[in-house]
C-alpha positions in Angstrom: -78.3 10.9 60.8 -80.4 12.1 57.6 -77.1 14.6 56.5 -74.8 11.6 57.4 -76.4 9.7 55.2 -76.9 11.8 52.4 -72.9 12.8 52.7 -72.1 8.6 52.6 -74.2 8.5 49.7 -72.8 11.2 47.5 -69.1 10.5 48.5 -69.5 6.9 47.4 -70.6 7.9 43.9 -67.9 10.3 43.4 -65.3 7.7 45.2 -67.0 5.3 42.6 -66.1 8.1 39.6 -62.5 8.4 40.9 -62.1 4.2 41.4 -63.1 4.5 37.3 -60.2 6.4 36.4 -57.8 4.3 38.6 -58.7 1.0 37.2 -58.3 2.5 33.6 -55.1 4.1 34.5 -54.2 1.2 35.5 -55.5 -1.1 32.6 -53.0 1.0 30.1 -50.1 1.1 32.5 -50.4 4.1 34.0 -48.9 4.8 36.9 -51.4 6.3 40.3 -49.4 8.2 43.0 -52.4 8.5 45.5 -56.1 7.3 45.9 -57.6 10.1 48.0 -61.2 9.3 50.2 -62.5 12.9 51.3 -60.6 16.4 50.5 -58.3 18.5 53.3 -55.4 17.5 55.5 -54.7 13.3 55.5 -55.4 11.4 58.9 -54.8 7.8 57.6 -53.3 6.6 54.9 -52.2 2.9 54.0 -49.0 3.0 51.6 -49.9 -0.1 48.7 -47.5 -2.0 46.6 -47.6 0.7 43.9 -50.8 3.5 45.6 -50.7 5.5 48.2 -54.2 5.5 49.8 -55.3 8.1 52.1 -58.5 9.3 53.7 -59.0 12.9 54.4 -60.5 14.9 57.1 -63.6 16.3 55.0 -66.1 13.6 54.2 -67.0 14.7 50.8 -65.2 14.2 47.2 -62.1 12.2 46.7 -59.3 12.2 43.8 -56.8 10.1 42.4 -53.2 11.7 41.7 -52.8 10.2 38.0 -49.0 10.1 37.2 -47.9 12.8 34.7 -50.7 14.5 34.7 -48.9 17.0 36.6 -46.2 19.5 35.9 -44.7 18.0 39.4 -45.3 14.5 37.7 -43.9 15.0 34.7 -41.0 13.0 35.3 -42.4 10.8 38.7 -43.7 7.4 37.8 -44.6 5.4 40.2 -42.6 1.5 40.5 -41.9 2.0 36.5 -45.2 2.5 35.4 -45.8 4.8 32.8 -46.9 8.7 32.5 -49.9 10.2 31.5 -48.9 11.8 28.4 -46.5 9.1 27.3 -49.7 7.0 26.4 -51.4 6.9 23.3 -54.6 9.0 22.8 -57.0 6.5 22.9 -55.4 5.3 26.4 -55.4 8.7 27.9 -59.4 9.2 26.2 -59.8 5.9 28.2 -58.6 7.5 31.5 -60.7 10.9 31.1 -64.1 9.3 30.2 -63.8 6.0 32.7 -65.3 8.2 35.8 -68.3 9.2 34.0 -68.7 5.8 32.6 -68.3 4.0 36.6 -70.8 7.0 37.7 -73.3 5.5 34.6 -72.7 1.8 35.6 -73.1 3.1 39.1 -76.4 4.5 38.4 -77.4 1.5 36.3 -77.0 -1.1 39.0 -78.4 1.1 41.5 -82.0 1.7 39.5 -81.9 -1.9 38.8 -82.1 -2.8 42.1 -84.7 -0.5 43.1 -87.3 -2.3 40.1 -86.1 -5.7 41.2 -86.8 -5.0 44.6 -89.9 -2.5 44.9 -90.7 -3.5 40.7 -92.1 -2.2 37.8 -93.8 1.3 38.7 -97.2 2.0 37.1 -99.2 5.0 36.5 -102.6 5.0 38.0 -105.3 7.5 36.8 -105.6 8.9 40.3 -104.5 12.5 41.3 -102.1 12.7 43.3 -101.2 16.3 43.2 -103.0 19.0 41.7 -101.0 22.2 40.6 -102.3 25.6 42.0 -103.7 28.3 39.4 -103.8 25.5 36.6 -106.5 24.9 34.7 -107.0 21.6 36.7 -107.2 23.7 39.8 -109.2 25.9 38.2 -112.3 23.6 37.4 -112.4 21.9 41.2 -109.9 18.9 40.7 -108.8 17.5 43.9 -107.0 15.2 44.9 -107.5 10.9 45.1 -110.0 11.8 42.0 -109.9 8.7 39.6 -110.3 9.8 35.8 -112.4 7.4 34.1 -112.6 8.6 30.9 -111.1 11.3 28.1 -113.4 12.8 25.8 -116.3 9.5 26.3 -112.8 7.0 25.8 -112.4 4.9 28.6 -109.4 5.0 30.6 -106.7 1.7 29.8 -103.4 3.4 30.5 -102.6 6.7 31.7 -99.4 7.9 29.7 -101.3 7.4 26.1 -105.1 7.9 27.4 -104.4 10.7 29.2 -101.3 12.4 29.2 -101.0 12.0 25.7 -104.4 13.2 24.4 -104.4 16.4 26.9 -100.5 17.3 25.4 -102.5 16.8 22.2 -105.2 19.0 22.5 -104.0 22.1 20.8 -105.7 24.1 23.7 -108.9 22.4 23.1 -111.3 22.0 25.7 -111.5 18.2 27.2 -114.5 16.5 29.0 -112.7 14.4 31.3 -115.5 11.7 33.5 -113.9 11.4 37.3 -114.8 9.4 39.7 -114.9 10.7 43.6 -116.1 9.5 46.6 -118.4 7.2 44.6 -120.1 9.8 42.5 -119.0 10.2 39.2 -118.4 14.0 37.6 -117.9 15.4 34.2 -115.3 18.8 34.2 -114.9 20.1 30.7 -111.0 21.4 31.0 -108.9 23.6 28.5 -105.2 22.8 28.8 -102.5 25.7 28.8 -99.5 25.1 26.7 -96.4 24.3 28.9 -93.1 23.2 27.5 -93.3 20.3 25.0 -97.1 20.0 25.1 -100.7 20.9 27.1 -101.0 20.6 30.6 -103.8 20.8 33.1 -101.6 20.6 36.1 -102.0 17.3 38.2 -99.9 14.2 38.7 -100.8 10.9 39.0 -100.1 7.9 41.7 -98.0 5.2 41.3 -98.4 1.3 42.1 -95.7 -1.2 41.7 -96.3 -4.6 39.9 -94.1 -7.6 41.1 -91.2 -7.8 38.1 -88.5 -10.4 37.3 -85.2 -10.0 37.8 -84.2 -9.6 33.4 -87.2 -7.2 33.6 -85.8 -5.4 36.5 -82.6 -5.0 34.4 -84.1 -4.2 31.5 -86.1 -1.3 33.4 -83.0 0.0 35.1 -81.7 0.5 32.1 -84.3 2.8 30.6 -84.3 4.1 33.5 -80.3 5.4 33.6 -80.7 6.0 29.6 -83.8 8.3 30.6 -81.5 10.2 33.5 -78.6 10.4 30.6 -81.2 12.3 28.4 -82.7 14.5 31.0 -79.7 15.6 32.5 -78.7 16.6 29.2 -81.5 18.5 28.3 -81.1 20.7 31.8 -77.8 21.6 30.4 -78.8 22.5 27.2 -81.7 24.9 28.5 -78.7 26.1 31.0 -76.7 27.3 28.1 -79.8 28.4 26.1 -80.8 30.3 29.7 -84.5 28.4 29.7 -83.3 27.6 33.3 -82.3 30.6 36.1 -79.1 30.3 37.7 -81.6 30.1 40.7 -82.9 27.0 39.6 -79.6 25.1 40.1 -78.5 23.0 43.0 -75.4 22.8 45.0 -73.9 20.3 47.2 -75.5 22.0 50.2 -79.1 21.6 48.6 -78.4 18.2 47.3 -77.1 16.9 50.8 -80.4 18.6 52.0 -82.5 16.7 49.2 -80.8 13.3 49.6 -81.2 13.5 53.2 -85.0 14.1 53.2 -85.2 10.8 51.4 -86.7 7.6 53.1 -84.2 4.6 53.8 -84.7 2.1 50.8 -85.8 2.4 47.4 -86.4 6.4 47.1 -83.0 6.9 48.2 -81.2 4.3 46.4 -83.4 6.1 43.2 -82.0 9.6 44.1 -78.4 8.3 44.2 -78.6 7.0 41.2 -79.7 10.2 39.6 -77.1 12.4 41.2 -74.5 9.7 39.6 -76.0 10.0 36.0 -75.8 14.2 36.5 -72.2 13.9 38.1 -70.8 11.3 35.2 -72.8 13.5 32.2 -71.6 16.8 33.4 -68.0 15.5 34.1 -67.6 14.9 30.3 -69.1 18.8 29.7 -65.9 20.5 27.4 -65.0 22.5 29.8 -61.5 23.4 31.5 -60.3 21.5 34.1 -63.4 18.9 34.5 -62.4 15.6 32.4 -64.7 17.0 29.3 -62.2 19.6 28.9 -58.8 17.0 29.1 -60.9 15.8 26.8 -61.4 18.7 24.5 -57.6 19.7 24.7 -56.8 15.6 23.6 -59.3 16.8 20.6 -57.4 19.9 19.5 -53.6 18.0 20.0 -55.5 15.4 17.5 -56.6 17.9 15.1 -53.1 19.5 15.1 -51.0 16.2 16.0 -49.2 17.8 18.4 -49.9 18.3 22.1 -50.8 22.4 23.1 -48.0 23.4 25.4 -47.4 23.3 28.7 -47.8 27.1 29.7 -51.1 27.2 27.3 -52.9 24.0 29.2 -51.9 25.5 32.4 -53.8 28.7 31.3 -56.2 27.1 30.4 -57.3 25.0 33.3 -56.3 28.0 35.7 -59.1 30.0 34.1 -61.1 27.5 33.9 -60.6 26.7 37.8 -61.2 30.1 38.5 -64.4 30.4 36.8 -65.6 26.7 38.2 -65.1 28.0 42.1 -66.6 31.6 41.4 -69.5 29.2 40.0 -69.5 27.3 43.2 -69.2 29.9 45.3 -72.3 31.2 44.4 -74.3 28.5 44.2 -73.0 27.8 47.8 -74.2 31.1 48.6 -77.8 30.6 47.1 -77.5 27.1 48.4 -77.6 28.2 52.0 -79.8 30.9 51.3 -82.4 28.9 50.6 -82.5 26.0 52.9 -85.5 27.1 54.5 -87.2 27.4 51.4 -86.1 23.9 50.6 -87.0 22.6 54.1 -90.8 23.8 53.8 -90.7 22.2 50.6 -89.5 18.4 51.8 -91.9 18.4 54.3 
């Protein structure tokens, strides 16, 4: 049920991507041979006034079959609707970018819901996990131990009393006052420099406060802004190999990950996520993936003249080529690990 789940949730966000380039298809007058629901051989299909919509045997991924995109196409439009490359550029940027912008939208209604509905999460200064071989770990931190106080200032607000001051440190020693089973403790603790700042290796708990509903809204909308920025920042330590291969997740793990997730608000959260990384990385110039239609509408601007038809084709063949070996082995690796993963949800 877990899997069945997770596979409903992910197909609905890239349906969701693919329903973005239909409607701006047809906004500019575009013409859509086919609105695909899942990938393989058809088993239904419903033939509209101008779509053919068809669901598919494999309950993941979906596409819609955008008139002229395709050399087969080229001279196929649907009920007298236009072609794909008989549209302006900004019509045909439109098309390419409006499945990363539904997967954002997506994402923002979803994270909006989940603050409406659970509300605003706050850090508390408990510990709710302590890292092993940190210097937290190190000094006898455990767990449900409530910091009072940083360096004789009392504890208001975690991110700026805490956090903040330990990434600040410089590596210098900090006498932190906790609280723990009613007796209060003083650990002096000497942070370890770790990525943008000083750690000491802990997390804290989270309580939610009841929110309004333009709050709520408000929230989500960090909240998608903050996924935007994140997921970029994983691709740029990708390309700057910061991140392993290892370190990346395939459908397999993802469909493992989603389907660990409780019914409610931590899944509706996690959907939401996987939408802002599908959308962000979509628009990533590269062939074949709507970035690099994207780039190749970029180059035909530069030189006012669209790259011909033989070059594209090379083009995205490579690219295809190098996308599936890519997936291949993250498949692999996927699989690989799933016990590893499994221990891990637990």
């Amino acid at each position: 049920m877990s899997i069945l789940i997770a596979l409903l949730g992910i197909n609905f966000i890239i349906v969701m991507h693919e329903l973005g380039h239909f409607w701006a298809a047809r906004y500019v007058g575009v013409g859509v041979h086919e609105f695909a629901v899942g990938m393989g051989p058809v088993i239904a299909k419903y033939r509209g006034a101008r779509t053919v919509y068809t669901f598919r045997l494999l309950p993941i991924g979906g596409f819609v079959r955008v008139a002229g995109m395709d050399e087969a196409d080229e001279t196929d439009s649907p009920i007298n609707e236009g072609l794909f490359y008989d549209q302006k550029r900004w019509g045909r940027a439109l098309i390419l970018v409006a499945g990363s912008a539904m997967n954002i939208l997506v994402a923002f209604g979803l994270f909006s819901v989940v603050y409406i509905t659970t509300g605003t999460p706050v850090l508390q200064p408990v510990v709710s996990a302590v890292s092993a071989d940190m210097p937290a770990d190190s000094v006898g931190i455990q767990t449900g131990d409530r910091i009072l106080e940083v360096d004789g200032i009392a504890v208001t607000a975690v991110r700026s009393d805490i956090i903040e001051r330990i990434e600040l440190s410089a590596g210098h020693p900090v006498l932190l006052t906790i609280q723990r089973d009613g007796d209060v403790k003083l650990l002096s603790v000497q942070p370890v420099e770790s990525g943008d700042g000083y750690k000491i290796g802990v997390s804290f708990g989270i309580e939610y406060a009841p929110t309004t509903l333009w709050k709520g809204v408000l929230d989500g909308a960090k909240m998608t802004g903050a996924s935007v920025g994140s997921t970029l920042n994983t691709i740029q330590l990708l390309i700057a190999q910061d991140v392993q291969f290892r370190d990346l997740m395939g459908p397999v793990g993802i469909v493992q990950v989603v389907g660990a997730q409780k019914l409610g608000a931590q899944l509706l959260a996690m959907v939401a996520m996987i939408s802002v990384a599908l959308g962000v990385f979509n628009l990533f110039p590269f062939p074949v993936l709507d970035g690099g239609h994207l780039l190749l509408l970029g180059i035909e601007t530069i030189r006012n003249k669209r790259l011909s038809v033989v070059w594209e084709r090379r083009i995205n063949q490579a690219g295809m080529a190098i996308l599936l070996a890519v997936m291949l082995m993250v498949l692999f690796q996927d699989i690989s690990q799933w016990s590893m993963r499994a221990d891990q949800l637990r």
